[in-house]
Structure formats: C-alpha cells, structure tokens
Phi, psi and omega in degrees: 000149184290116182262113221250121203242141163203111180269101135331090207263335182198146187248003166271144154220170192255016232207163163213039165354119157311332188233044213259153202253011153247042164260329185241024173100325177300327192220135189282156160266140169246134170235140210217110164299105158319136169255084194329311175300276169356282217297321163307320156300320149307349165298301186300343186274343191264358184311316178296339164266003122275177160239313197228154164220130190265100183277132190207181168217246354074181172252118172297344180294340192261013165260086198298336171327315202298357147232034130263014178263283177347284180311346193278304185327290196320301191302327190279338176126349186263153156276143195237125177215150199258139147212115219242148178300306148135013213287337208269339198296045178310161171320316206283285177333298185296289173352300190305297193318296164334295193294322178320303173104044194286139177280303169239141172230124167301042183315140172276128173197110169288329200206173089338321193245119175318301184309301157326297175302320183284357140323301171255347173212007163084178179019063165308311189306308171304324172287310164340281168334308161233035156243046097327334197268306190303293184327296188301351202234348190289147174297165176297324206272356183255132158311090196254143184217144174267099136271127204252111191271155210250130152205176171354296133021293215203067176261343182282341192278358159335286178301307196279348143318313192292327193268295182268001158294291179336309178307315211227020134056067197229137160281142129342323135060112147264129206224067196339201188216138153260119184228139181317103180289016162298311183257062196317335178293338173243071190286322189300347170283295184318102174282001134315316168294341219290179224257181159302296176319272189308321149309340158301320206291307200281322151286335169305300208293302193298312178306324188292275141005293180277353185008048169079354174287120194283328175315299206271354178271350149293339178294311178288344198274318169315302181285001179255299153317288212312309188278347130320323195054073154238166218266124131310118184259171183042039177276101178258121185268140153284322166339131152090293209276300178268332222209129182222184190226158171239102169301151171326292153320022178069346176267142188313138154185147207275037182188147143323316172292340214223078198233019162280323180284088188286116179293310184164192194245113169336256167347317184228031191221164152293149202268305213283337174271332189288316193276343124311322183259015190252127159307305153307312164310302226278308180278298157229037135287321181266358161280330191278313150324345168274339187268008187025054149286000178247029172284116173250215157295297187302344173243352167301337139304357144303303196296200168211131178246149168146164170300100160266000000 
C-alpha cells in the first residue's frame, strides 16, 4: 500500500464552510507560524517511511511556502499531492502548482449550481473559474480530483459532478459530511435527519456513481449502514498503520479524527521512532484501528471496504 503523510500545512482558509468541523466545533483551531527551513530539513528523514505527501489545511494556498516545501519532497523522491479549496487556483498560482511537479490535485467543489455550492461553502465563482485554469492548463501525467463533500443540500448534485468530471477526464471523489450533534441549526445538512426519500435518493445516486466497481460499491453500501447507524462491513482503515497525519505544530497523529493519540512531535523527535518506535501504540492500538470500529460519516473515505 502507498504509504501516505498528510501535512496539515496551515489551519487559515479564505472560506467559511458551514460544515466544516473547526467552524462547527468538531475540531479547535490552532494556529502555529511554520518554519519553512525546520520543515525541509525534515523531508529527507521520512523517505524511508512514505512515499507520497499530501498537502492540506485549511487552504494550503494561502500559505505561500508550500511550494518550496513541495519541490523538496518532490527533489527527495516523493509524490506530491495538493488539496485545495480551489477558490485560489489563479493562472499564476496553477503555474506555480505545474512547475512544483505536483501529481495530484484535489478540488473541493459540492454543486455546479453557485447557489447551492455558495451555500454551503461560498465563492463558486472563483473556484469555477479556476479549476477551468487547472484544466485548460494541466500536463497528461497529473491527476486532477473533485472532491464532493455530500450533505443533505446537494444528494442531487451527485450525478451532474459525475457527468463533468467524466467530460473533463476528472477522478471523482463522494465524501458524506459529518456534522457536529451539538449544533442543532445545522441539521438541514445532517444525513443522519436525513428523510426515507432522501436516503433512496442518495443511494441511487451513490450506485450510480459506483458503476459497478466493487471497491466503491462497498463504499456506497457502507455509507449508507453508517447513516443508518448499522455495523459497517469488511472495513479496513489504513489511517494510523499506512497513511498518518502532521498537525500544523508539528505533532503527529494517526487519524485526522484521533487527535487524543499523540505520536510524538515532528519537529523535535526522530521520525523512525516516532512512527515505527512506540511499541504500545503498535501492539494494541493500532490493531484495533485497522478494524475501524471507531469509522464515522467524517472518516470513511479514509477507509478501504472489502475483505482484508
């Protein structure tokens, strides 16, 4: 398996999600100045333990470093992938992006219709606008992906992503929503409220979607028991074993979601120990996290469905 680093790179966005999970409580925001030098000197110790980094935030764009952090990876041997709001992708930006020699970029995009996307997460135009710039501007050998976080909102909007991503030769992505049960005003989200009607709706849409590929159609059959609240089956998480995450600060932790499980700190630890030496971690945490008994709406696209 593609052994996966997600750098949290900057915790600013230019954005204001409705349902974004430190806007709605699930996760605090921290804000920490990076050191660029600090972070480049640290690349060459993880090769041996990735392969690809995944830059994310936040908007990672609005952190101009990130692609001399990028080009570093990239000079060291790693695949390098970007994932952006999309709001940011100017001529100029996407230039930047190209030369960096990023492999896949990832777009945030809910709808086709401005109304709907600036609903839930705003400024449709500028993102239009530039993943038109990334297309029109990208090499054959980079990946480009739509990720569509899914919510109450926009189960219709499903199909019509699907259709022009195929048109403009786009991965795809459905991404439930996980929304804080705290915050009752944004229920109109929650595919937990969601209706009999709308849940029919959403499997259809997801099957459709899944075109028979059995990997995503256990992903749709899953996402659908989760929000059921049934036991998801044949769920393998990589999160924590394969694929880790790097907070802004520098500290570690093996799930986006688990940010009680401290690995160790980037910056001020040896990486082989940190990710490889706790023992305890190794031996009975990290088996119970591969079976992904803790897998929610916010984290199944994390997962892998299938017999493992």
């Amino acid at each position: 398996m593609n052994r996966k680093l997600y750098f949290n790179i900057t915790n600013s966005c230019n954005l204001a999600c409705r349902y974004c999970y430190y806007n709605t409580g699930l996760e605090k925001r921290i804000f920490h100045k990076l050191e660029p030098d600090k972070i480049i000197r640290t690349i060459p110790k993880l090769r041996k333990l990735f392969d690809e980094i995944i830059f994310t935030g936040g908007e990672p764009l609005l952190y101009p470093q990130v692609f001399d952090i990028a080009a570093a990876c990239k000079r060291n041997g790693f695949a390098i992938s970007l994932l952006t709001n999309g709001t940011l992708l100017t001529e100029r930006n996407v230039e930047k992006i190209i030369k960096t020699g990023f492999d896949t970029v990832s777009v945030s995009m809910d709808s086709l219709s401005p109304e709907v996307n600036n609903y839930q997460r705003g400024r449709s135009e500028q993102l239009y606008a530039g993943l038109q710039n990334l297309i029109r501007q990208r090499p054959r050998k980079m990946t480009l992906e739509i990720m569509q976080t899914v919510s109450r909102k926009n189960i219709d909007d499903i199909l019509s992503i699907l259709k022009y991503a195929q048109k403009h030769r786009l991965v795809h992505w459905v991404d439930p929503v996980e929304i804080n049960p705290d915050r009752p005003e944004l229920k109109e989200f929650d595919l937990y409220a969601a209706s009999e009607k709308e849940l029919a709706k959403l499997e259809q849409n997801m099957l459709k979607w899944a075109d028979g590929n059995e990997l995503l159609l256990n992903y749709a059959y899953n996402t659908i028991r989760l929000i059921k609240k049934e036991q998801p089956i044949g769920l393998f998480c990589p999160m924590g074993t394969y694929h880790f995450v790097v907070d802004v600060d520098g500290e570690v932790y093996p799930c986006f979601l688990l940010k009680q499980i401290k690995l160790g700190n980037l910056w001020d630890g040896d990486p082989e120990k940190i990710f490889k030496g706790n023992t305890h971690y190794a031996t009975k945490m990290r088996p119970v996290l591969q079976k992904a008994g803790c897998v929610s709406l916010g984290c199944i696209c994390m997962t892998l469905t299938g017999n493992y």
